[in-house]
SEBA-888204 format. One line per field, with one value per atom (N, C-alpha, C): residue number from 1; residue in one letter; atom name; x negated, y, z. Coordinates in nm, 2 decimals, m for minus. Example, Ala and Ser with C-alpha at 12.3 -4.5 7.8 and 13.67 -1.06 7.14 Angstrom:
BEGIN
num = [1/1/1/2/2/2]
residu = [a/a/a/s/s/s]
atome = [N/CA/C/N/CA/C]
u = [m1.32/m1.23/m1.32/m1.28/m1.37/m1.29]
v = [m0.57/m0.45/m0.33/m0.22/m0.11/0.00]
w = [0.78/0.78/0.78/0.71/0.71/0.79]
//
This chain:
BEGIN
num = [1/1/1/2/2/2/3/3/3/4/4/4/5/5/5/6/6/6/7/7/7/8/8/8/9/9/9/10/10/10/11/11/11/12/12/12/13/13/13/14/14/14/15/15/15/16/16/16/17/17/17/18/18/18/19/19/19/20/20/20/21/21/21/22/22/22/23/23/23/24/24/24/25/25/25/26/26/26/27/27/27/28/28/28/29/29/29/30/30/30/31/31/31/32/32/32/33/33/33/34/34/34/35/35/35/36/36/36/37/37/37/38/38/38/39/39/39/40/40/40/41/41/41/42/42/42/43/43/43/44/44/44/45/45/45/46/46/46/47/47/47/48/48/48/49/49/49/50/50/50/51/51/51/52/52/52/53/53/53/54/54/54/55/55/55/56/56/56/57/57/57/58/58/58/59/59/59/60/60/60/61/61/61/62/62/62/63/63/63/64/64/64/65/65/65/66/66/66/67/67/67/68/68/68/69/69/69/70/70/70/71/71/71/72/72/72/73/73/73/74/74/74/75/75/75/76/76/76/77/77/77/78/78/78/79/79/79/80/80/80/81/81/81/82/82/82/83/83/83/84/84/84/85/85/85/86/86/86/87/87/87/88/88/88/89/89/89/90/90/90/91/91/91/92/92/92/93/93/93/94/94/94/95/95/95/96/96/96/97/97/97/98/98/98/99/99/99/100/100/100/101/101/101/102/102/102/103/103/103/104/104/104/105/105/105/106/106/106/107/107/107/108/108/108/109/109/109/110/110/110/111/111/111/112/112/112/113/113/113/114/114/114/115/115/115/116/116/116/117/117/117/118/118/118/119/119/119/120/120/120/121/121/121/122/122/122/123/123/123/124/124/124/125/125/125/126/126/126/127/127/127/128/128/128/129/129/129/130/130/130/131/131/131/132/132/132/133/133/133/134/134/134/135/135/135/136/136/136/137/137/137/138/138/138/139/139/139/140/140/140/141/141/141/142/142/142/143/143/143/144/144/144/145/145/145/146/146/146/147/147/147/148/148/148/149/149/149/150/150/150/151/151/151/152/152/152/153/153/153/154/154/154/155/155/155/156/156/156/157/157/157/158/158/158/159/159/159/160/160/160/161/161/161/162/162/162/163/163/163/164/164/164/165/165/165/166/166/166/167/167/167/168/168/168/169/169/169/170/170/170/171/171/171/172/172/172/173/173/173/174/174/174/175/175/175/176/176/176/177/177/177/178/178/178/179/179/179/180/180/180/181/181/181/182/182/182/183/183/183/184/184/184/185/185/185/186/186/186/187/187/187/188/188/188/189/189/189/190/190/190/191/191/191/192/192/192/193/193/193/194/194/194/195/195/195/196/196/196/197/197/197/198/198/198/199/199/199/200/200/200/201/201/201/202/202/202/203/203/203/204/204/204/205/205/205/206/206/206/207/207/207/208/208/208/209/209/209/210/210/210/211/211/211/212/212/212/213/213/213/214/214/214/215/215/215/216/216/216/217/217/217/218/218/218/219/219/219/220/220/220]
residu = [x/x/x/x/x/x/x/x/x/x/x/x/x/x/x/x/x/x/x/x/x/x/x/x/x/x/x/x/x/x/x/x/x/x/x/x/x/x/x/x/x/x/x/x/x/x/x/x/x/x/x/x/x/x/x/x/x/x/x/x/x/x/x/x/x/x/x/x/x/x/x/x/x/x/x/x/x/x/x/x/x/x/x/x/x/x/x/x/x/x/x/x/x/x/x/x/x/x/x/x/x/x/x/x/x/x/x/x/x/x/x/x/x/x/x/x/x/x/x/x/x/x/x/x/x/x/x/x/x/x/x/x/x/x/x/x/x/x/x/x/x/x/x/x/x/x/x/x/x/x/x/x/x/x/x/x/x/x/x/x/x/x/x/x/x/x/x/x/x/x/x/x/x/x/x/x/x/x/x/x/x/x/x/x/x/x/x/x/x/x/x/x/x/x/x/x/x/x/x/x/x/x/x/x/x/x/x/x/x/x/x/x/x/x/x/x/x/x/x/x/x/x/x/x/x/x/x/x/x/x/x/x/x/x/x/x/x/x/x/x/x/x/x/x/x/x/x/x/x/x/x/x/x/x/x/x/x/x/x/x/x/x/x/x/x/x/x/x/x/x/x/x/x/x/x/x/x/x/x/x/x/x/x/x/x/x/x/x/x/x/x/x/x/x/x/x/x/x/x/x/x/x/x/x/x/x/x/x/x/x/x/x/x/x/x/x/x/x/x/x/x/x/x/x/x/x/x/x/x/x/x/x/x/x/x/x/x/x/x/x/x/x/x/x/x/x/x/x/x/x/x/x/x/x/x/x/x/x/x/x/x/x/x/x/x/x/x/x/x/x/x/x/x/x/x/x/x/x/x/x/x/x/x/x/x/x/x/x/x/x/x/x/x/x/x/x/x/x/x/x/x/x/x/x/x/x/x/x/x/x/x/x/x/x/x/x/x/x/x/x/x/x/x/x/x/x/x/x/x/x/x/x/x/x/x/x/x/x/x/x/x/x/x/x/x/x/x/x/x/x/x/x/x/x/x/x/x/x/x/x/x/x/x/x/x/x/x/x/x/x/x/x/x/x/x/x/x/x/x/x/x/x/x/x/x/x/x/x/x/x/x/x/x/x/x/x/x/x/x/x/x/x/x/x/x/x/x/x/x/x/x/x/x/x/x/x/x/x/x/x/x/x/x/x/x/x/x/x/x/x/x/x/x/x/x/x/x/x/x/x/x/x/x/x/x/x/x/x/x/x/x/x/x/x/x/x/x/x/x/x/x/x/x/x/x/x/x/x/x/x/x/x/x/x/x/x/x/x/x/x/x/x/x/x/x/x/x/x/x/x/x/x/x/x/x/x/x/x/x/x/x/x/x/x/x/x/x/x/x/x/x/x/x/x/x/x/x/x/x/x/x/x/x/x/x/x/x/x/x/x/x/x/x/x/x/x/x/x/x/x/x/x/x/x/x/x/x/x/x/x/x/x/x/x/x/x/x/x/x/x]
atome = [N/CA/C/N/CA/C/N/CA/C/N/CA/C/N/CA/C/N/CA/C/N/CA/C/N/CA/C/N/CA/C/N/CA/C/N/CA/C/N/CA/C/N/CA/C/N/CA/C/N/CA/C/N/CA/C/N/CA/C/N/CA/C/N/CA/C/N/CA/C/N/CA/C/N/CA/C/N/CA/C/N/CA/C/N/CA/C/N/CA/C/N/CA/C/N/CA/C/N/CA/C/N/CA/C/N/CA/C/N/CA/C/N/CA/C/N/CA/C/N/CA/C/N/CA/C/N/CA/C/N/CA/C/N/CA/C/N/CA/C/N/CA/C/N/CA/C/N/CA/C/N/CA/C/N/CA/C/N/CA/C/N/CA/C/N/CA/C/N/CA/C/N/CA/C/N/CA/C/N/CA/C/N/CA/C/N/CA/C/N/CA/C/N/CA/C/N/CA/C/N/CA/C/N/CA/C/N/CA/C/N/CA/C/N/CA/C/N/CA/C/N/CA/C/N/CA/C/N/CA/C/N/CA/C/N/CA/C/N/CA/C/N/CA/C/N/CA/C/N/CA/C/N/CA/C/N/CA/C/N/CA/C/N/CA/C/N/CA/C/N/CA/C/N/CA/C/N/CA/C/N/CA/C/N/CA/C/N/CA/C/N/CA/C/N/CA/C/N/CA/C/N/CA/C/N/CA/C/N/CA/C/N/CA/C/N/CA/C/N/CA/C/N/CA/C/N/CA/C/N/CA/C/N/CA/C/N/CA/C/N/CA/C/N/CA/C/N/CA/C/N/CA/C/N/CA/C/N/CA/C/N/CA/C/N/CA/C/N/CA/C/N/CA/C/N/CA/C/N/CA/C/N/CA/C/N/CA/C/N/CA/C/N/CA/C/N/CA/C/N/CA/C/N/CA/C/N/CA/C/N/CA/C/N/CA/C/N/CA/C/N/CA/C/N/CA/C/N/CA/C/N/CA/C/N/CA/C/N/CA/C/N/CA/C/N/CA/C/N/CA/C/N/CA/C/N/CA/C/N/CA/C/N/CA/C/N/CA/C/N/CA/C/N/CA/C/N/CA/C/N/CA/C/N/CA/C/N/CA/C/N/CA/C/N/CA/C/N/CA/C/N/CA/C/N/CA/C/N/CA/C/N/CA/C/N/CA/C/N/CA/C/N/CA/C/N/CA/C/N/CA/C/N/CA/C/N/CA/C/N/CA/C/N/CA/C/N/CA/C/N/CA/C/N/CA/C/N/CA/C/N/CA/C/N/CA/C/N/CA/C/N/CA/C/N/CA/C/N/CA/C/N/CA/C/N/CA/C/N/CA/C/N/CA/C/N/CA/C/N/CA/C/N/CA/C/N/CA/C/N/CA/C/N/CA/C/N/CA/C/N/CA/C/N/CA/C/N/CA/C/N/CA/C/N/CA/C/N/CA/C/N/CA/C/N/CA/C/N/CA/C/N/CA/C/N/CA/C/N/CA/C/N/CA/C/N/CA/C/N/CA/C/N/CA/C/N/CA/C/N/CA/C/N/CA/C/N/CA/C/N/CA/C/N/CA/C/N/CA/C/N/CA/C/N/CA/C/N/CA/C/N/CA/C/N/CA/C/N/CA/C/N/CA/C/N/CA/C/N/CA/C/N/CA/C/N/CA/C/N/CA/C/N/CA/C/N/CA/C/N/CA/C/N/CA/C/N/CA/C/N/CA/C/N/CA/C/N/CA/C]
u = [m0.08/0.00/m0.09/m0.08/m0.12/m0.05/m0.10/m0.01/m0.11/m0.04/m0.10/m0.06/0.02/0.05/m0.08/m0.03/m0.17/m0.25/m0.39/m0.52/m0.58/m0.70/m0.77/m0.83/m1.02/m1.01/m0.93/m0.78/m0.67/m0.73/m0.67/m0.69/m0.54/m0.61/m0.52/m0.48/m0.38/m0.33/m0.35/m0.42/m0.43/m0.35/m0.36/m0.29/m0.14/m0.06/0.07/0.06/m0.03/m0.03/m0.04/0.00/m0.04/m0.15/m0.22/m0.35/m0.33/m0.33/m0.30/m0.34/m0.24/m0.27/m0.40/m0.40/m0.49/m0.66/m0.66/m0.81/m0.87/m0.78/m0.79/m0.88/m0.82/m0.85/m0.99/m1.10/m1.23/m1.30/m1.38/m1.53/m1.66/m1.70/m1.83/m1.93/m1.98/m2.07/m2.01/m1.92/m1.88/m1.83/m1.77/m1.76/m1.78/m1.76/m1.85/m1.68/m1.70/m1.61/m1.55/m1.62/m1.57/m1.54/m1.47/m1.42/m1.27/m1.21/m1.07/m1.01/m0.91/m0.86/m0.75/m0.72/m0.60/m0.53/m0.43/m0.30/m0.33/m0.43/m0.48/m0.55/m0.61/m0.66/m0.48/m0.43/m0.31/m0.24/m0.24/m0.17/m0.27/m0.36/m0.49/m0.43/m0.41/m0.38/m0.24/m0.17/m0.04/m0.05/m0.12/m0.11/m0.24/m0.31/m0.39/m0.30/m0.18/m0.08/m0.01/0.03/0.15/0.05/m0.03/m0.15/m0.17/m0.19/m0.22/m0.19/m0.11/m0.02/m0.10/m0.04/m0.12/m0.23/m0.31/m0.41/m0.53/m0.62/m0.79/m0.78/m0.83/m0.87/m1.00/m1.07/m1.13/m1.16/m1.11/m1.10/m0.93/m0.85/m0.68/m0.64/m0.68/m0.67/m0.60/m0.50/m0.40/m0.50/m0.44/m0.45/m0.44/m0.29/m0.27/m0.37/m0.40/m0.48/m0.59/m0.64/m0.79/m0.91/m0.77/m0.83/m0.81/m0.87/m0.88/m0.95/m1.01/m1.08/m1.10/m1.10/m1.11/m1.23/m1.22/m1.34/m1.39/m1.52/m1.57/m1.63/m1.59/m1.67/m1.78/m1.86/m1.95/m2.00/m2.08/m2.14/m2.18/m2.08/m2.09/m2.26/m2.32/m2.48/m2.53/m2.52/m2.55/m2.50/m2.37/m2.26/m2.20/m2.24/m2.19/m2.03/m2.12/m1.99/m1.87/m1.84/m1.75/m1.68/m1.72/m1.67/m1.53/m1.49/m1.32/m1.27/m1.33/m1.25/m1.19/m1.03/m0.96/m0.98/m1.06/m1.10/m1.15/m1.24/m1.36/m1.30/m1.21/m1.14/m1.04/m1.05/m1.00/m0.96/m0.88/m0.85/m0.88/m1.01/m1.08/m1.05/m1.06/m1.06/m1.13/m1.15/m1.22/m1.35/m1.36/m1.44/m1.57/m1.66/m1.82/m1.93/m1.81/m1.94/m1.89/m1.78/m1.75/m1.67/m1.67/m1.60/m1.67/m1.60/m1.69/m1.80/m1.78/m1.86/m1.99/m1.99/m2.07/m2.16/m2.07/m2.12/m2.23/m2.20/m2.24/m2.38/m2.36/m2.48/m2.54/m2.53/m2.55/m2.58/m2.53/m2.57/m2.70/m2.78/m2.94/m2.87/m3.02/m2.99/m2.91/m2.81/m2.75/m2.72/m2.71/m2.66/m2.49/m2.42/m2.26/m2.24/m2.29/m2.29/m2.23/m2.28/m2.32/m2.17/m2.10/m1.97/m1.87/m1.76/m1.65/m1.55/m1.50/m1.40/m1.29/m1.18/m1.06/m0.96/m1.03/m0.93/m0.98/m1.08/m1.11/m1.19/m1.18/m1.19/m1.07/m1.10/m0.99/m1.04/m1.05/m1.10/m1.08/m0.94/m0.91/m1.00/m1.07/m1.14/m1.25/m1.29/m1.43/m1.46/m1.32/m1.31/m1.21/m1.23/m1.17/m1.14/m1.02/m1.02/m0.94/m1.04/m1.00/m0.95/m0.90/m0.81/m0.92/m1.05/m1.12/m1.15/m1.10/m1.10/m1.24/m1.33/m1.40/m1.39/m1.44/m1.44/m1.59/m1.51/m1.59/m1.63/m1.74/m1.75/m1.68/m1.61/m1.57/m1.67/m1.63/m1.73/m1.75/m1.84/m1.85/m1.86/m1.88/m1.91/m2.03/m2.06/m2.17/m2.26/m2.39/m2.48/m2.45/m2.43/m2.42/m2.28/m2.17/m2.05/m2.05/m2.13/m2.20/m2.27/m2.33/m2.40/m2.36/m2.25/m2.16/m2.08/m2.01/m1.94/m2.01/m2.14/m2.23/m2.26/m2.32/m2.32/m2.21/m2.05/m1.97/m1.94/m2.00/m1.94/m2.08/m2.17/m2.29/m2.27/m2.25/m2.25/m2.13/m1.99/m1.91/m1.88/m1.98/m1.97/m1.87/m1.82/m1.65/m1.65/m1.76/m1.77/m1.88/m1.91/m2.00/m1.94/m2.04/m2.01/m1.94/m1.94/m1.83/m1.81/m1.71/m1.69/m1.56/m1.55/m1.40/m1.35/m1.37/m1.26/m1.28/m1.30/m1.34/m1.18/m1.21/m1.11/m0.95/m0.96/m0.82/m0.77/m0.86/m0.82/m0.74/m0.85/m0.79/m0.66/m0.64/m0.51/m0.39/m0.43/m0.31/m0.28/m0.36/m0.31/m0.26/m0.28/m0.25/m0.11/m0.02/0.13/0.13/0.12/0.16/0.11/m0.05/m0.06/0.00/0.06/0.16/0.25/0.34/0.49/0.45/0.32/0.32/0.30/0.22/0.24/0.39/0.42/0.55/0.61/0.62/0.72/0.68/0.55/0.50/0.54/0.51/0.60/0.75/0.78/0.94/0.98/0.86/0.94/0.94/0.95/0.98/0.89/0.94/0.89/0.77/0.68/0.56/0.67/0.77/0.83/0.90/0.97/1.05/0.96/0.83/0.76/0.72/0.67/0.66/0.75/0.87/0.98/1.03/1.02/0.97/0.86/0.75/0.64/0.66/0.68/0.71/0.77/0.92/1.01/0.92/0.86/0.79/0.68/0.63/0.52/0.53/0.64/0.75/0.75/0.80/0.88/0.76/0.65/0.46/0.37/0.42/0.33/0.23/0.29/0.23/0.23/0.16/0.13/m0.02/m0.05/m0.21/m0.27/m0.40/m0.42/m0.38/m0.27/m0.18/m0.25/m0.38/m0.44/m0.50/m0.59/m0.60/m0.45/m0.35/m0.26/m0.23/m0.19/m0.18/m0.27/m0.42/m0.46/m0.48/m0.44/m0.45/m0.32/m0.18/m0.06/m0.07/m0.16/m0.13/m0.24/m0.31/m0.50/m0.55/m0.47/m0.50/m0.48]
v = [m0.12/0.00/0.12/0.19/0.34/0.46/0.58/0.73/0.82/0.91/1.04/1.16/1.10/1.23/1.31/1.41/1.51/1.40/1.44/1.39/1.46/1.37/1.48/1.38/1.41/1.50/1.57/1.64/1.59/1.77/1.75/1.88/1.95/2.10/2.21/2.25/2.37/2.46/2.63/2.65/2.83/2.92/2.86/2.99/2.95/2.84/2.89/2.97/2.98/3.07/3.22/3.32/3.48/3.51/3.54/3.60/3.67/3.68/3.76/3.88/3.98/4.18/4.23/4.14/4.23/4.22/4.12/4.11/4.25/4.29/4.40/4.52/4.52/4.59/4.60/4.48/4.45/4.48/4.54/4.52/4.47/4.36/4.33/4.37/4.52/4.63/4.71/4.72/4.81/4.71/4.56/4.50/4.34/4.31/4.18/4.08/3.92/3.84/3.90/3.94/3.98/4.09/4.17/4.31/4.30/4.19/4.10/4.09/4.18/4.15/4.05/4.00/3.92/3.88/4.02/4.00/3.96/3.97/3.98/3.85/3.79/3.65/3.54/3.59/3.53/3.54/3.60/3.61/3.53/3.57/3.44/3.31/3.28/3.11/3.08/3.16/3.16/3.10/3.20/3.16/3.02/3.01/2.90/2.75/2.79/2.70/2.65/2.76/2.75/2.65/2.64/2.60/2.48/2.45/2.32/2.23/2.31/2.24/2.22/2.15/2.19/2.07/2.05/1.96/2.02/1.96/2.04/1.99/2.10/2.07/1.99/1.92/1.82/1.70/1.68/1.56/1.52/1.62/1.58/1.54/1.58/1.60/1.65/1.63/1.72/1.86/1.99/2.08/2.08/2.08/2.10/1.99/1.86/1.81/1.82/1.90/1.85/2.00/2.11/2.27/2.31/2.43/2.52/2.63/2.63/2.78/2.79/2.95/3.00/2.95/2.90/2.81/2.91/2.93/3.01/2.83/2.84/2.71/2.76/2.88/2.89/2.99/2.99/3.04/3.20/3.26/3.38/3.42/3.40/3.44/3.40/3.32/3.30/3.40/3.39/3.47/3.59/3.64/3.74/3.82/3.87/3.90/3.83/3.72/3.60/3.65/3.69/3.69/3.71/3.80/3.82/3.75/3.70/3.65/3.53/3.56/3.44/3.28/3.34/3.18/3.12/3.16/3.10/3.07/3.09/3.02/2.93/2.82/2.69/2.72/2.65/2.62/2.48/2.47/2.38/2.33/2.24/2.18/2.21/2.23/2.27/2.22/2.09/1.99/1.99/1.99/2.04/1.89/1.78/1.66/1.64/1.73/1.70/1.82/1.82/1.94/2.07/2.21/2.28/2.31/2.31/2.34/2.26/2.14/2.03/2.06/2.13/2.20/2.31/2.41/2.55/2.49/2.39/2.37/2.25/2.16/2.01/1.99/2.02/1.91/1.95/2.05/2.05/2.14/2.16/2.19/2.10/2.18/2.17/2.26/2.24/2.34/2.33/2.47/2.42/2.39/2.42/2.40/2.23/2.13/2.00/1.99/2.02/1.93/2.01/1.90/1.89/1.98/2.09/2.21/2.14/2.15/2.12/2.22/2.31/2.36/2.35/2.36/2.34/2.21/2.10/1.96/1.87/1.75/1.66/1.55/1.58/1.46/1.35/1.35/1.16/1.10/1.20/1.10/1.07/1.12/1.07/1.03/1.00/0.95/0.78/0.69/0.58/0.53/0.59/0.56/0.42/0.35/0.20/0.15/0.08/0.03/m0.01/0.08/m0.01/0.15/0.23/0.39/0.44/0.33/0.40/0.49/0.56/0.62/0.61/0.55/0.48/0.57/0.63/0.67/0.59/0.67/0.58/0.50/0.39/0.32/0.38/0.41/0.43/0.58/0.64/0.81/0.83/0.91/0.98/0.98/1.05/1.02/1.17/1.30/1.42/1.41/1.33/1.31/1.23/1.17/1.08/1.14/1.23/1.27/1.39/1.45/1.54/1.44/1.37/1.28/1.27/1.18/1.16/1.29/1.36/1.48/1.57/1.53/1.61/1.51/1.44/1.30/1.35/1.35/1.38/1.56/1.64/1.78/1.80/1.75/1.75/1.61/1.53/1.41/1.36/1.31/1.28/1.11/0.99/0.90/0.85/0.84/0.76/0.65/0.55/0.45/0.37/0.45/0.44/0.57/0.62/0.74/0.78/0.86/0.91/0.95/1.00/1.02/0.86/0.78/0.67/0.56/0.57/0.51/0.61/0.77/0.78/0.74/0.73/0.69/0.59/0.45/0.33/0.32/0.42/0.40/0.40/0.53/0.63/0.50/0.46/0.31/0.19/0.18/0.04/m0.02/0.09/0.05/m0.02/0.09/0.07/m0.08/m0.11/m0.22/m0.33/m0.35/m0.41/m0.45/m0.32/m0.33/m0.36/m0.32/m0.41/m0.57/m0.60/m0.76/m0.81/m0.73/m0.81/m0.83/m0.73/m0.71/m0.83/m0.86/m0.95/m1.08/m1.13/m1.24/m1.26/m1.16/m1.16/m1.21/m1.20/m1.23/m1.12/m1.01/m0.88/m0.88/m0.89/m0.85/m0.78/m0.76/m0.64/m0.49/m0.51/m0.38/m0.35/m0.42/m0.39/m0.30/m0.40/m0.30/m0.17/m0.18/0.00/0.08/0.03/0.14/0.16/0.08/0.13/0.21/0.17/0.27/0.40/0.39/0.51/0.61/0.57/0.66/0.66/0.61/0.61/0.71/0.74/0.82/0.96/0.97/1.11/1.16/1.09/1.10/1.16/1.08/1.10/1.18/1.29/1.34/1.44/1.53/1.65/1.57/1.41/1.38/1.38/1.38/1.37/1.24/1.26/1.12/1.10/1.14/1.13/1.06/1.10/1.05/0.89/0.88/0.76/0.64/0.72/0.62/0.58/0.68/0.65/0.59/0.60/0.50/0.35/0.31/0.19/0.10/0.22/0.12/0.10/0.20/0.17/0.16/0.13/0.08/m0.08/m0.11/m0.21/m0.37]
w = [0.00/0.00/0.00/m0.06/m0.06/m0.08/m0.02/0.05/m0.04/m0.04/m0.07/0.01/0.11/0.21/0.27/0.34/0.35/0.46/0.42/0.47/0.58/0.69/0.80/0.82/0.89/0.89/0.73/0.76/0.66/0.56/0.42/0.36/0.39/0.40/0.48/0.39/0.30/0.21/0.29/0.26/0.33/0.25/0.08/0.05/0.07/0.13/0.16/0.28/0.36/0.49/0.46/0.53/0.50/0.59/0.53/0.64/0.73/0.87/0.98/0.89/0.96/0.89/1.00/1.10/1.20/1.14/1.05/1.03/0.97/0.89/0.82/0.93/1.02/1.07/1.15/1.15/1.19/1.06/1.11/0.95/1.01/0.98/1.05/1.06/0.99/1.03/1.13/1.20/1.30/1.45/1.46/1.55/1.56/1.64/1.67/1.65/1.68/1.73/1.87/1.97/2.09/2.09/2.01/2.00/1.95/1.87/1.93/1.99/2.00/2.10/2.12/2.24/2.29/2.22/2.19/2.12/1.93/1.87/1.73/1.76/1.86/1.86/1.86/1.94/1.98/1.80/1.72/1.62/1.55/1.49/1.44/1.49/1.63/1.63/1.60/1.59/1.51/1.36/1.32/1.13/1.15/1.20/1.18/1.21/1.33/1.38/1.26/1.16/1.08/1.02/0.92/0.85/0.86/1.01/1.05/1.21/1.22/1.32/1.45/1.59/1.67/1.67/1.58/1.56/1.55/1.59/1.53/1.38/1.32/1.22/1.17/1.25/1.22/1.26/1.38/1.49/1.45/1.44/1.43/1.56/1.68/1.77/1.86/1.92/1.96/2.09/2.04/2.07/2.23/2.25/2.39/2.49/2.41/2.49/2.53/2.43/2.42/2.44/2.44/2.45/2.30/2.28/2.16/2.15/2.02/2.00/1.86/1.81/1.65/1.64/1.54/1.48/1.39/1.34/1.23/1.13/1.06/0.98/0.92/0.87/0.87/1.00/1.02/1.21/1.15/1.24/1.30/1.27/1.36/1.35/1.20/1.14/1.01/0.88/0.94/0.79/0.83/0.90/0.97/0.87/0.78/0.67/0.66/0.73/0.69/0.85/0.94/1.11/1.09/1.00/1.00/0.89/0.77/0.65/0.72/0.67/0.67/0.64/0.53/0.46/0.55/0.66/0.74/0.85/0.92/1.00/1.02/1.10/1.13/1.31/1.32/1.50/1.51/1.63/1.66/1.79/1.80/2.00/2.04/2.16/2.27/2.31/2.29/2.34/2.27/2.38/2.35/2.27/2.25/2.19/2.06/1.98/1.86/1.80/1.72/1.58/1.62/1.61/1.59/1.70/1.83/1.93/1.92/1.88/1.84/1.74/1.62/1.46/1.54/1.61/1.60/1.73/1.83/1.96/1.95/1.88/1.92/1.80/1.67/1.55/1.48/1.54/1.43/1.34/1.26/1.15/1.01/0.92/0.82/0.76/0.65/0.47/0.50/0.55/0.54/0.39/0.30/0.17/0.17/0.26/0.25/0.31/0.38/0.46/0.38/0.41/0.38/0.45/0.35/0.37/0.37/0.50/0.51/0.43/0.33/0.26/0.12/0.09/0.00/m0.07/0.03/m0.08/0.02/m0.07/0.03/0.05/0.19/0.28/0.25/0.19/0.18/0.09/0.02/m0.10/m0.08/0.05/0.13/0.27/0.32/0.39/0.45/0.49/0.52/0.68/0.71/0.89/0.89/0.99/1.01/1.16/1.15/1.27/1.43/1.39/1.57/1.58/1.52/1.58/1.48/1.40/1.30/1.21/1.16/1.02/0.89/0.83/0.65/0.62/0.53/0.42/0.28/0.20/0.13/0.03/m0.04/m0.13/m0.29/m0.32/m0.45/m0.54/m0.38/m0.41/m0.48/m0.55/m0.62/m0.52/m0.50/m0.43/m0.34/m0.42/m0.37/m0.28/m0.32/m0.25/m0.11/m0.11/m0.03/0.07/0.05/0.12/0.18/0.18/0.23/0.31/0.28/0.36/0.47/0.45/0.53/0.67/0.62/0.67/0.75/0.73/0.73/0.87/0.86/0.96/1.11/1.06/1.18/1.19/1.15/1.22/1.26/1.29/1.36/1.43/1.45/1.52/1.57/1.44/1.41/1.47/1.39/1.41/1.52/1.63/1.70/1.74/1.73/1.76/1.85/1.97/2.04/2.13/2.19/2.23/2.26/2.29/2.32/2.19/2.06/1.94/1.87/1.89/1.83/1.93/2.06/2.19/2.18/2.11/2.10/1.98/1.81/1.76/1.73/1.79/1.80/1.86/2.03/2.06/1.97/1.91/1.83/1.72/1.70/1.60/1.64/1.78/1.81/1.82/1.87/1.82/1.69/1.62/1.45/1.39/1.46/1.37/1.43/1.55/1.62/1.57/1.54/1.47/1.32/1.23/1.12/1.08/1.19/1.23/1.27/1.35/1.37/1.25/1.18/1.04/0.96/0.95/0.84/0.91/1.06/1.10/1.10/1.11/1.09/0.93/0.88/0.74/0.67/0.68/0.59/0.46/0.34/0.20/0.26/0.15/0.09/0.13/0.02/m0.02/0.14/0.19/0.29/0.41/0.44/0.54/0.42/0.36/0.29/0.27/0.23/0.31/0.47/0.53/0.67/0.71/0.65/0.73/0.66/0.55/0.51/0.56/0.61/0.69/0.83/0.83/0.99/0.95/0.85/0.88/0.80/0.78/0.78/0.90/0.97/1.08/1.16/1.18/1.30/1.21/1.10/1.04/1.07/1.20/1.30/1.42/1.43/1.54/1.54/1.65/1.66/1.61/1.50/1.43/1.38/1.31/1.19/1.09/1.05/0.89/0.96/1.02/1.13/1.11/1.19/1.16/1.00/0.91/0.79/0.67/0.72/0.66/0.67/0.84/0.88/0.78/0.84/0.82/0.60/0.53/0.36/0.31/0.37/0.38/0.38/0.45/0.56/0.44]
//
């Protein structure tokens, strides 16, 4: 079975979002990130909300659980020029061993050039999330494709081999591959369980892990 529903770490759509009006109002020769205030950060997580729901954008991680902060995907101290562009911002979790806090303190050096933009490429086609809470590179990428994948996987240290985003993955799947065995003991057609998961993964689309679950249950 295979999906084409939206991907994560899933690809985002920005231009249906409107860019906050308040950015307008920063120029990064006159003020910094910390010159922001409250209420114009508070609107920033708004439209990054509409965008992408309350997941990190690169763990897929629920928000309320896990913390949150305006992600710059290319780093402030590098691109300075980019501090207020819309394009450059993501809402990231909170948590200091993976996505962006991990990107900006912990991953070394890298070329953002090399990782995978949640808006502008799509993850699904370089990435394979499997049922023990791993994540694949997919088989058979180019070498340059490959090696962004690769990369996009170690500077937000998405996959370790074992860990905490590896232990919620697998949870967030363990139902599903449950109720898909049962289905197949029960007897249910090919087609019968794919019109089930299907309405089932309508239904869990802005859940945390979302892409995780959906590639287990039309992957598998």
């Amino acid at each position: 079975m295979k999906s084409r529903m939206g991907p994560d770490m899933r690809q985002l759509d920005r231009a249906a979002v409107q860019a906050p009006a308040c950015l307008a109002n920063y120029n990064h020769g006159a003020q910094t990130w910390d010159d922001v205030s409250p209420a114009d950060k508070s609107g920033i997580r708004a439209s990054l909300e509409v965008m992408q729901g309350r997941r990190c954008s690169y763990c897929e991680g629920g928000i309320d659980e896990l913390g949150q902060h305006i992600e710059h995907f290319r780093r402030k101290r590098d691109y300075p020029a980019l501090t207020f562009d819309w394009s450059n911002l993501f809402w990231s979790c909170d948590q200091t061993d993976s996505c962006g806090h991990f990107k900006d303190r912990g991953a070394g050096a890298y070329n953002p050039d090399d990782l995978v933009d949640p808006c502008g490429d799509d993850p699904d086609e370089y990435f394979l999330f499997r049922a023990d809470g791993t994540i694949s590179v997919r088989e058979g990428l180019p070498a340059n494709r490959e090696h962004r994948a690769v990369e996009t996987l170690r500077v937000f240290s998405l996959n370790p081999q074992w860990g905490r985003l590896r232990n919620m993955r697998q949870a967030a799947v363990a139902g599903y591959i449950r109720d898909a065995d049962e289905a197949a003991s029960a007897g249910l057609t090919p087609d019968e369980i794919r019109a089930y998961f299907a309405d089932c993964l309508e239904y869990v689309k802005e859940f945390p892990f979302y892409t995780a679950i959906r590639h287990v249950l039309t992957e598998r």
